[in-house]
C-alpha positions as CSV (number, residue, x, y, z in Angstrom):
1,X,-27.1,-11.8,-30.2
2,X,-28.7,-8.4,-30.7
3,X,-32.7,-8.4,-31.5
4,X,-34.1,-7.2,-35.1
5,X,-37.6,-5.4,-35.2
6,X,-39.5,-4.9,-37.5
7,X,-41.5,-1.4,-37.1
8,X,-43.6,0.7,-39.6
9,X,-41.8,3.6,-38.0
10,X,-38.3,5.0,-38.1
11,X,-36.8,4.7,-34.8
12,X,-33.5,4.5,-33.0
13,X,-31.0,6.2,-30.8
14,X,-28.8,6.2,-34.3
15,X,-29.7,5.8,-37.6
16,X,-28.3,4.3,-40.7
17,X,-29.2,5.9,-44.2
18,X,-27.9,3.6,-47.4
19,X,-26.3,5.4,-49.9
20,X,-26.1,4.8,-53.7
21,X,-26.1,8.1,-55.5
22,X,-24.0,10.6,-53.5
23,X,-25.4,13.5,-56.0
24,X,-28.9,12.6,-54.3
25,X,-28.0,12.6,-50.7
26,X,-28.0,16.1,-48.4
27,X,-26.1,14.2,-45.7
28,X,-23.4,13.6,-48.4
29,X,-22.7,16.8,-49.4
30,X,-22.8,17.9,-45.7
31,X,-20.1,14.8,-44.8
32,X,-18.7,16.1,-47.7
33,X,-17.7,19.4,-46.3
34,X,-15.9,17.7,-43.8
35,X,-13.5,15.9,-46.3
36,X,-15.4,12.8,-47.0
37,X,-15.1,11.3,-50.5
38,X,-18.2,9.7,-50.8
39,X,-16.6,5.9,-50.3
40,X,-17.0,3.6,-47.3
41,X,-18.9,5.1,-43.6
42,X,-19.4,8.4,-42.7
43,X,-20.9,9.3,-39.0
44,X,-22.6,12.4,-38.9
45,X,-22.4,13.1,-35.4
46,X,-25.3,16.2,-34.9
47,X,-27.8,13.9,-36.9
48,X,-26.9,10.9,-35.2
49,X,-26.1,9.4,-38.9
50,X,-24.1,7.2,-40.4
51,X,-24.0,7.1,-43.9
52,X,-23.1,3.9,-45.5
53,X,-22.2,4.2,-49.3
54,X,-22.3,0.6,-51.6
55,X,-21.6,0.6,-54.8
56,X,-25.3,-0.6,-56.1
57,X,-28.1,-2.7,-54.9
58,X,-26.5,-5.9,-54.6
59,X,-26.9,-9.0,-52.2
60,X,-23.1,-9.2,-51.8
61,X,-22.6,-5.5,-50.6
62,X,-25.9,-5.1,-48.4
63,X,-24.7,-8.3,-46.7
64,X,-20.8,-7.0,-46.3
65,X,-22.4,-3.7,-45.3
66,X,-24.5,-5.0,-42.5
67,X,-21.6,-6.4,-41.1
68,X,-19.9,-3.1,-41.0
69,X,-22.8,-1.3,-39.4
70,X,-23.0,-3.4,-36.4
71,X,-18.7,-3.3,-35.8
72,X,-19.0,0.2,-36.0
73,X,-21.7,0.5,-33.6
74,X,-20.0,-1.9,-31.2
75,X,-17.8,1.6,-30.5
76,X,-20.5,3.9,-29.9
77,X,-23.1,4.3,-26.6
78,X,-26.0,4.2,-28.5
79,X,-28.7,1.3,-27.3
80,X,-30.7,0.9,-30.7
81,X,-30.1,1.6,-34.3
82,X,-32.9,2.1,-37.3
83,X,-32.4,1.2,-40.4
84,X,-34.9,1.6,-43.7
85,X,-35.6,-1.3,-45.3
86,X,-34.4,-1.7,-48.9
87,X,-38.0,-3.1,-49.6
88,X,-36.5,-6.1,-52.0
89,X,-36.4,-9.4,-49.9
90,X,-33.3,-10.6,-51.1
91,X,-31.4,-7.4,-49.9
92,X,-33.4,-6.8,-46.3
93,X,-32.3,-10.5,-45.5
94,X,-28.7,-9.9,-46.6
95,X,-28.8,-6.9,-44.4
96,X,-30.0,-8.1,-41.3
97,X,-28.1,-11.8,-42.0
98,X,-24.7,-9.2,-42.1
99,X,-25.7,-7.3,-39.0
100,X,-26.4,-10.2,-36.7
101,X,-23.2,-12.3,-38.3
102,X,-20.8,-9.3,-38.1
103,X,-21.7,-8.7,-34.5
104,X,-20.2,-11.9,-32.7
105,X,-16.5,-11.8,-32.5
106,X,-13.9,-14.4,-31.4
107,X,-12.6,-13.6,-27.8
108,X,-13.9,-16.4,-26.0
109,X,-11.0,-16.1,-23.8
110,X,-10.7,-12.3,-23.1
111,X,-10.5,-11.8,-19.4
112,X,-12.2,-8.4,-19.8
113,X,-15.0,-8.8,-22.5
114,X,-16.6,-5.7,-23.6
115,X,-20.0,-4.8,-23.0
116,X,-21.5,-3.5,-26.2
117,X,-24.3,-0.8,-25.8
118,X,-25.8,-2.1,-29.0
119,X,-28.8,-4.4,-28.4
120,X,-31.8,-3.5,-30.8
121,X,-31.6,-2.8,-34.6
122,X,-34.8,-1.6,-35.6
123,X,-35.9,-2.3,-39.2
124,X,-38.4,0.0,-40.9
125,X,-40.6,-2.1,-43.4
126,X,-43.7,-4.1,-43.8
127,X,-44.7,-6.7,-41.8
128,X,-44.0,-9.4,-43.4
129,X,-40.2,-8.8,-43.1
130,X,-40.7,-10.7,-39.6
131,X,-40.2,-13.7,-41.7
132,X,-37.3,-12.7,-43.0
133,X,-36.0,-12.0,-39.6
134,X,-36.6,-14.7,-38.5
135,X,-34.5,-16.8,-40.9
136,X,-31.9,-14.6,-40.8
137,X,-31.6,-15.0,-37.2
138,X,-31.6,-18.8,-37.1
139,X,-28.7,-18.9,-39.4
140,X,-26.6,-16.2,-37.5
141,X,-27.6,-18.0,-35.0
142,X,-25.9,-21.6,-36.2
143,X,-23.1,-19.9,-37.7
144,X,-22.4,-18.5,-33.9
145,X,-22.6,-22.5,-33.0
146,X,-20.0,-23.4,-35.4
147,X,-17.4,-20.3,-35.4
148,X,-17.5,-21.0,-31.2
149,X,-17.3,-24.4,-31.3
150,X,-14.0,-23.9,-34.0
151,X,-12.5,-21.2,-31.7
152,X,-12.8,-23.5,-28.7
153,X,-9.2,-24.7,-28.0
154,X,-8.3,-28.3,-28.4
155,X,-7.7,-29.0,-24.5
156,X,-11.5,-28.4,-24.0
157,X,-12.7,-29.5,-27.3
158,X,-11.5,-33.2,-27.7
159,X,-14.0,-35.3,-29.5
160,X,-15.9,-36.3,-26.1
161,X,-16.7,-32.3,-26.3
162,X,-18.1,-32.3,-29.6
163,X,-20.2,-35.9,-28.8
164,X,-21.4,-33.8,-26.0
165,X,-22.7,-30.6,-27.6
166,X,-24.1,-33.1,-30.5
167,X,-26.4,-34.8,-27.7
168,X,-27.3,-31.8,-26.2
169,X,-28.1,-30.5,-29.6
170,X,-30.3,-33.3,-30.3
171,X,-32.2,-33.1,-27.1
172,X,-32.8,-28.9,-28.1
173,X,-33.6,-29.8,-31.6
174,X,-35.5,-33.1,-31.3
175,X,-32.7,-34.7,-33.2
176,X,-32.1,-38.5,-33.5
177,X,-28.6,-39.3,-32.2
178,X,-26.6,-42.4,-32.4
179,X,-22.9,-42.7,-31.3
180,X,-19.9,-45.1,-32.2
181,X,-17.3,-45.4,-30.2
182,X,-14.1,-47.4,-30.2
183,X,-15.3,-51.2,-30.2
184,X,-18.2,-49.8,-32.2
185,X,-16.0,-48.5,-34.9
186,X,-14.2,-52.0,-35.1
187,X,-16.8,-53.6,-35.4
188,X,-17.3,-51.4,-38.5
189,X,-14.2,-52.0,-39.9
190,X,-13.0,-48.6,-40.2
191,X,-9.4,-49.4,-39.9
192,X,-8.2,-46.2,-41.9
193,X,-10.3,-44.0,-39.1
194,X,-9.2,-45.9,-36.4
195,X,-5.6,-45.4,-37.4
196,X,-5.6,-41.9,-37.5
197,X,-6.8,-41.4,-33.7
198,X,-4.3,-44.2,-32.3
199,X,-1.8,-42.2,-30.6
200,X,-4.2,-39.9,-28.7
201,X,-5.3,-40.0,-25.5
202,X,-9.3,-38.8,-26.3
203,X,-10.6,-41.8,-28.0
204,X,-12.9,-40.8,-31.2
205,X,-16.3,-40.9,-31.7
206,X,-19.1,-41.2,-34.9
207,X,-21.5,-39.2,-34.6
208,X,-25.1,-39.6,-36.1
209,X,-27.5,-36.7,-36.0
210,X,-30.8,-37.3,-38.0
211,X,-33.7,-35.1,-38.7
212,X,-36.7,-36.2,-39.8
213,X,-39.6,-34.0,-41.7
214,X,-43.1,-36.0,-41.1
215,X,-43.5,-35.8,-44.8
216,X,-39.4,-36.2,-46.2
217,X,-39.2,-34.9,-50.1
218,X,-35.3,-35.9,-50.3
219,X,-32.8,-37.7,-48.2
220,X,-29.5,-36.2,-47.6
221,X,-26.6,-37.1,-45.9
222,X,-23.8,-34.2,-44.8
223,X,-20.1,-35.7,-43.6
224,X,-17.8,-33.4,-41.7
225,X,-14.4,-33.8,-40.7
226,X,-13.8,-33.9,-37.0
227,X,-9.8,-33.6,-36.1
228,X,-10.1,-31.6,-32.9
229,X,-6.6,-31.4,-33.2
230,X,-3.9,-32.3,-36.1
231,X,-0.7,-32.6,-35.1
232,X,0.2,-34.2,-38.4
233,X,1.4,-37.3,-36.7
234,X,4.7,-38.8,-36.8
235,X,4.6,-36.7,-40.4
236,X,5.0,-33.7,-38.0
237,X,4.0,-30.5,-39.1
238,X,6.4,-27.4,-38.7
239,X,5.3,-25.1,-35.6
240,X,4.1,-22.3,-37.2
241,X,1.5,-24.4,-39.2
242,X,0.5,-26.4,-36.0
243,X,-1.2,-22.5,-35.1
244,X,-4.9,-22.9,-35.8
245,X,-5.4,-26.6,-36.1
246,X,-7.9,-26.6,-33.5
247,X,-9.9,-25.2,-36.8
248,X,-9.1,-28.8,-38.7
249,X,-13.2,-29.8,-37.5
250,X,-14.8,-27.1,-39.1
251,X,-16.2,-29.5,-41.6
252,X,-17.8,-31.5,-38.5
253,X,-18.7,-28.3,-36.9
254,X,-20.4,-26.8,-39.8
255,X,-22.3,-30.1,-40.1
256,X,-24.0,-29.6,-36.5
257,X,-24.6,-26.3,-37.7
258,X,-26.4,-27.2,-40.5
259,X,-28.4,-29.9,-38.4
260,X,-29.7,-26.9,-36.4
261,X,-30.7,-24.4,-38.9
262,X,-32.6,-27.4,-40.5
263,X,-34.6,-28.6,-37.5
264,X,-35.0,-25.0,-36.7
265,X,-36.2,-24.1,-40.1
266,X,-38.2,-27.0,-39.9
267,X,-37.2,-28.5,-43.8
268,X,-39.0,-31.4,-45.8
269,X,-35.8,-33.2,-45.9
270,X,-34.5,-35.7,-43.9
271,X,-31.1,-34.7,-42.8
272,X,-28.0,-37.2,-41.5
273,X,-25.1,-35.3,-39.8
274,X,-21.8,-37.7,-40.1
275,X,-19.3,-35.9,-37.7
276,X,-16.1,-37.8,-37.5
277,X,-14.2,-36.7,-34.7
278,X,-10.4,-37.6,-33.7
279,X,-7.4,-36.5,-32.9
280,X,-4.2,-37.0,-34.7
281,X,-1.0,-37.3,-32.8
282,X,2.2,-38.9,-32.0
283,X,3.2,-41.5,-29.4
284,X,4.8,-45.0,-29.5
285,X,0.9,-46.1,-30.9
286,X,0.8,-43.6,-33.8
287,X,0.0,-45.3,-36.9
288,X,3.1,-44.7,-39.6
289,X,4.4,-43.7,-42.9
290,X,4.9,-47.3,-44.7
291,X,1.5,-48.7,-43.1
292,X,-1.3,-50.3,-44.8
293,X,-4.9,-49.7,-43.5
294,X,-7.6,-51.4,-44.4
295,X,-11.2,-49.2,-44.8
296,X,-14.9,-49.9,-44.5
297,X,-15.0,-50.0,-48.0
298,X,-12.4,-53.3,-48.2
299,X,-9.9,-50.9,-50.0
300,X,-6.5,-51.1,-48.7
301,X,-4.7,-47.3,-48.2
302,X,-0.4,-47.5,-48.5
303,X,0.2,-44.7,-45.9
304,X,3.3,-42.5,-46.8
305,X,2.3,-39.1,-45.1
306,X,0.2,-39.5,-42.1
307,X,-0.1,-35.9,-41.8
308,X,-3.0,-36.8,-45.0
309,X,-5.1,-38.1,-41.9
310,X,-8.7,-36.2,-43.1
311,X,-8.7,-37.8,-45.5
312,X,-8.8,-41.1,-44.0
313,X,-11.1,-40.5,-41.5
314,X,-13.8,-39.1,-44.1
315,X,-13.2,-42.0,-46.2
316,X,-14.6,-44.5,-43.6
317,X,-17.5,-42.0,-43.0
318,X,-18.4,-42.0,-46.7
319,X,-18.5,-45.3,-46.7
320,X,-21.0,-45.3,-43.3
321,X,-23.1,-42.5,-44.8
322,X,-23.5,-44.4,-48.1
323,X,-25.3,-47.2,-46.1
324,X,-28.4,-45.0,-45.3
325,X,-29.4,-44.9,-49.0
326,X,-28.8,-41.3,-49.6
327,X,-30.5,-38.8,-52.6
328,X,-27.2,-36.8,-51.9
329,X,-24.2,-37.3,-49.9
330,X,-21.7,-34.0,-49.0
331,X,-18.7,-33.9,-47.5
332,X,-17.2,-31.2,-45.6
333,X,-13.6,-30.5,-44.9
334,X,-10.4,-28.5,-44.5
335,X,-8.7,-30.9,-46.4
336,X,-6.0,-29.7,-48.6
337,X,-3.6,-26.6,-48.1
338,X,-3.3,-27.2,-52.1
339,X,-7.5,-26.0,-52.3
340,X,-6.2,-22.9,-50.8
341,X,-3.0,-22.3,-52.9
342,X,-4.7,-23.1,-55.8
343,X,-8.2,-20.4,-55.0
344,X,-7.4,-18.1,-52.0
345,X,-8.3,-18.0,-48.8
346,X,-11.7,-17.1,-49.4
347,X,-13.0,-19.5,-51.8
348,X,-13.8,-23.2,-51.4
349,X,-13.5,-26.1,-53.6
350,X,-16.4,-28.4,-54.9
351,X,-14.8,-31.6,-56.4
352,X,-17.3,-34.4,-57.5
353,X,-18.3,-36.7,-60.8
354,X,-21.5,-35.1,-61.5
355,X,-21.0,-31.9,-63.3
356,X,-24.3,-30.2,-63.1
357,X,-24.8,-31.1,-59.3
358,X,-21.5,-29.6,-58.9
359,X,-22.7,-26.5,-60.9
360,X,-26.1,-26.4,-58.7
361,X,-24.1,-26.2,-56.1
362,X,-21.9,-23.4,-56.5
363,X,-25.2,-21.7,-57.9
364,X,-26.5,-22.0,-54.5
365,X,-23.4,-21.2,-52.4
366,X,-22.8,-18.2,-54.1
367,X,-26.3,-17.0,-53.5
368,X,-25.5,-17.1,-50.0
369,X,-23.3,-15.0,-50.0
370,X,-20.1,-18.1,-49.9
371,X,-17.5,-18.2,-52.4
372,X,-17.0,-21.3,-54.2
373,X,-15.5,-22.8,-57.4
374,X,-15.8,-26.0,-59.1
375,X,-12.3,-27.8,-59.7
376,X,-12.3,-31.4,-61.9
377,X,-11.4,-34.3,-61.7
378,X,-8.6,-35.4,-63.8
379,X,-7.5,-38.9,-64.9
380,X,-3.7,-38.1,-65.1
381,X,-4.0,-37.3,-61.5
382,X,-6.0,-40.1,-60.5
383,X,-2.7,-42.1,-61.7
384,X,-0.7,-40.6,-58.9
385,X,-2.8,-42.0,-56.4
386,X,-1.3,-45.3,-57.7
387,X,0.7,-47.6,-54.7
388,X,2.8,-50.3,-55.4
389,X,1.8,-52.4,-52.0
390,X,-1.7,-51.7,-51.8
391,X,-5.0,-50.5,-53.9
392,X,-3.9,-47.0,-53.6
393,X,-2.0,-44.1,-51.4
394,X,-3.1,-41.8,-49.6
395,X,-1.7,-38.9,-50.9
396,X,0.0,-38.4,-54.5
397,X,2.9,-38.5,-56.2
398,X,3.1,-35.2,-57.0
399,X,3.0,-31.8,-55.0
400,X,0.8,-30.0,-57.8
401,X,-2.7,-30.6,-58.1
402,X,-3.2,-31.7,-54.5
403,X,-6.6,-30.7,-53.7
404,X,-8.1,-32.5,-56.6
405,X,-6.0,-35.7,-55.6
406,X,-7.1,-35.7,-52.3
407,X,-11.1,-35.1,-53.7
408,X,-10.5,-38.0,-56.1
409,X,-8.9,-40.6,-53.7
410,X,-12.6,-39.8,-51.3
411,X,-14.2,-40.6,-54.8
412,X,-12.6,-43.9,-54.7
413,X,-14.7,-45.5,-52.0
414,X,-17.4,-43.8,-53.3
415,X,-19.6,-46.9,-54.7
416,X,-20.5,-46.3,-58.3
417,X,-24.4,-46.0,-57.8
418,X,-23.5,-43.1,-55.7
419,X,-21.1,-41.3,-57.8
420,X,-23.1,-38.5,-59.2
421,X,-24.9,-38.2,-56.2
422,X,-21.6,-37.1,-54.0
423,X,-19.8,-33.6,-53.6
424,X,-16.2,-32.8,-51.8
425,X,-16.3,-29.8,-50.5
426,X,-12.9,-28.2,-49.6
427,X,-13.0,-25.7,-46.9
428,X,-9.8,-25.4,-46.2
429,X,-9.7,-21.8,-47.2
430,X,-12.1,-19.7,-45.7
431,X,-12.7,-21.9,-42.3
432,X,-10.6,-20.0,-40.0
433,X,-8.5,-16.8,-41.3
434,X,-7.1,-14.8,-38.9
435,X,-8.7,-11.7,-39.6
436,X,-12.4,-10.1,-40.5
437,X,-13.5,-10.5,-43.6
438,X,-17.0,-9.9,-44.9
439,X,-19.2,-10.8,-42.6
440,X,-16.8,-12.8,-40.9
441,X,-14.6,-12.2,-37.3
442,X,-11.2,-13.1,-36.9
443,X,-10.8,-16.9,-36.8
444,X,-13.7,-19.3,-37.7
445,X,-16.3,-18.2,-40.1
446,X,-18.4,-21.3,-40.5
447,X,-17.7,-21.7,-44.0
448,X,-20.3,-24.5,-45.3
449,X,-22.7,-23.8,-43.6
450,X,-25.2,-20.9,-45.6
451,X,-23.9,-22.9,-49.3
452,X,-25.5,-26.0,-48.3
453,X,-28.5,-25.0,-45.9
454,X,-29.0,-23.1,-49.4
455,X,-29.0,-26.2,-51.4
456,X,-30.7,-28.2,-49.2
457,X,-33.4,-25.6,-49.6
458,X,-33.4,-25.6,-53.4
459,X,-34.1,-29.3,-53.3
460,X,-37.1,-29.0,-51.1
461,X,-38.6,-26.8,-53.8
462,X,-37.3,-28.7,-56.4
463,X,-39.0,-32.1,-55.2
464,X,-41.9,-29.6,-54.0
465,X,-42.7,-28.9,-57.8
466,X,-42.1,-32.6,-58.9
467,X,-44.4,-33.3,-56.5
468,X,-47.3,-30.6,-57.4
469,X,-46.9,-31.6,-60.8
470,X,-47.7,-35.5,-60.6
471,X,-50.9,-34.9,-58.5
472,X,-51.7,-32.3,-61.4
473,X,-50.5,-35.1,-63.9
């Protein structure tokens, strides 16, 4: 990762000058003479320049922009860059948040990786912008944990890989770290999960993380899908769509990334990481279409496309994480190709029974800088859930409206004092694209991970003021 400092003084091998007004600018008008329209990046090469032109003073373009800056420079010789700072908080952090999260990329396997000249970015501003750094880097920072851990390829990163980096995360971060295996997850009861991983060869694992603030405000509990790999079991899926399914646990992944930004951010609010992790695949042991599993919960699920395996998993996790007596639960997950149909790549889905935590939500995500909409519930599709054999199926009736079917069959073993304290979060979409985007490289993205550090934020402050204003009271 390349090193942000904050200096009272303009310095720099390069320079970067923001532009808003190209009538105002006497860099524009000399880019200008060289054919440039005034859009996009220009580098003045005798001033060591480049000129960066965003359409106004907005958290959304700064943050895009910053990304752009440090892919450009990844081309040139120069050692250092400076930048001015904006002098509005919200926009220096988007800025340096883009530049460190646009400078990783996704060739873990290159044979020859290049070595970029780049390794200082020096920020012009007052002092107190180190603070702002500082954040920014700790969530670059987890976003590199999860977009690595996503692009790691499924013959290294079984679910004994990801127990691994979660205990080694724990040790770093002074985490809490319990693990169920096999027999432990029998003894749960969680058929349903169980089922899914059958077939393979890398038996799954539960993973706990907890962290603790000395003085807790809030307790919430994040869930994450774990398939290292999904094959689609004996509901096969075609080849091309098998390509990227090492990215089906970016929900789990995002979740240990969230775990680290919290410890290192040092939150008042106690924090459980659920990480389901499994494979699904086929063999003579492969659970089947026609089977009935029996969950945690005591619900029995009519199986009829085993290829709707996330879902299954997750639903015995919910039903763990409910035990810890949670202020809020989440659940992350590329669930649903239907999320993505229905919203684009980059968007996700928040699905849940409480309305305005669903709208807090998306409040906070899209302060972050992620994309994310709220989709309903809806009674007529709850009726397609409906199974002749068993208390219900797990997947519907119906091709249309599949992301919301699979968010309400979670919300069935969901226990009714917990309802409107539960989001589904479908990141389906923006997980792993196979291109950059935004601040984003080619492949994994961490998608979850900036929404719901965000959120988990606004609750501290929130419980902060209750708490202020009973001492007052």
């Amino acid at each position: 990762m390349i090193e942000i400092v904050i200096t009272d003084s303009m310095q720099g091998e390069a320079y970067v000058e923001f532009v808003l007004d190209s009538k105002g600018s006497k860099n524009i008008q000399k880019a200008q003479e060289f054919g440039f329209d005034g859009k996009g990046q220009f580098f003045l090469q005798e001033k060591k320049t480049l000129l960066v032109c965003i359409d106004g003073r907005h958290v959304d373009f700064v943050r895009e922009a910053g990304a752009n800056i440090a892919r450009f420079f990844k081309s040139l010789k120069f050692g250092s860059i400076g930048i001015k700072a904006f002098g509005d908080e919200a926009l220096d952090y988007a800025l340096m948040l883009g530049i460190l999260a646009g400078w990783q990329d996704s060739g873990l396997y290159k044979s020859n990786k290049k070595e970029y000249a780049l390794s200082k970015v020096y920020i012009q501003g007052d002092s107190a912008l180190g603070k702002v750094a500082k954040r920014a880097k700790i969530v670059a920072k987890s976003l590199y944990i999860v977009r690595d851990l996503v692009n790691t390829m499924p013959q290294v990163a079984t679910p004994t890989y990801l127990l691994q980096y979660c205990k080694k995360l724990a040790q770093k971060r002074d985490l809490e770290c319990k693990v169920l295996d096999t027999k432990d997850l029998q003894k749960e009861r969680m058929g349903a999960y169980l089922a899914v991983s059958r077939a393979s060869v890398n038996p799954p694992y539960l993973v706990h993380l907890k962290y603790k603030s000395k003085k807790p405000l809030a307790r919430v509990v994040v869930v994450g899908k774990g398939l290292t790999y999904d094959s689609g079991g004996l509901s096969l899926k075609p080849s091309d769509y098998m390509v990227t399914m090492k990215a089906d646990k970016s929900g789990a992944c995002a979740v240990i990334g969230i775990l680290n930004a919290v410890a290192e951010l040092g939150l008042h609010i106690e924090v459980h990481g659920i990480i389901g992790a499994a494979e699904n695949m086929i063999g003579g042991d492969a659970y089947k279409p026609d089977d009935v599993l029996f969950s945690r919960e005591g619900k029995s699920i009519e199986v009829r496309n085993t290829d709707a395996e996330g879902r299954l998993v997750l639903c015995d996790c919910l039903s763990y994480a409910q035990d810890l007596k949670p202020d809020i639960i989440i659940d992350l997950a590329t669930l649903t190709g239907a999320c993505v149909v229905g919203l684009g790549e980059y968007t996700s889905g928040i699905m849940g029974y409480n309305e305005v935590l669903k709208k807090d939500f998306e409040s906070c995500a899209l302060q972050s800088g992620e994309l994310m909409a709220c989709l309903p519930f809806n009674r007529h599709i709850k009726k397609l859930l409906e199974s002749k054999v068993a208390d219900i199926c797990n997947i519907g009736s119906s091709r249309y409206g599949g992301g919301i079917s699979a968010g309400m069959f979670l919300g069935e073993f969901i226990r009714d004092e917990y309802k409107d304290k539960w989001l589904h979060i479908d990141i389906a979409g923006p997980a792993y694209i196979e291109r950059e985007w935004d601040i984003n490289p080619s492949g994994a993205s961490g998608a979850g991970v900036r929404a719901v550090l965000a959120f988990i934020e606004n609750l501290e402050s929130k419980q902060d003021s209750k708490k202020s204003k009973s001492k007052k009271a």
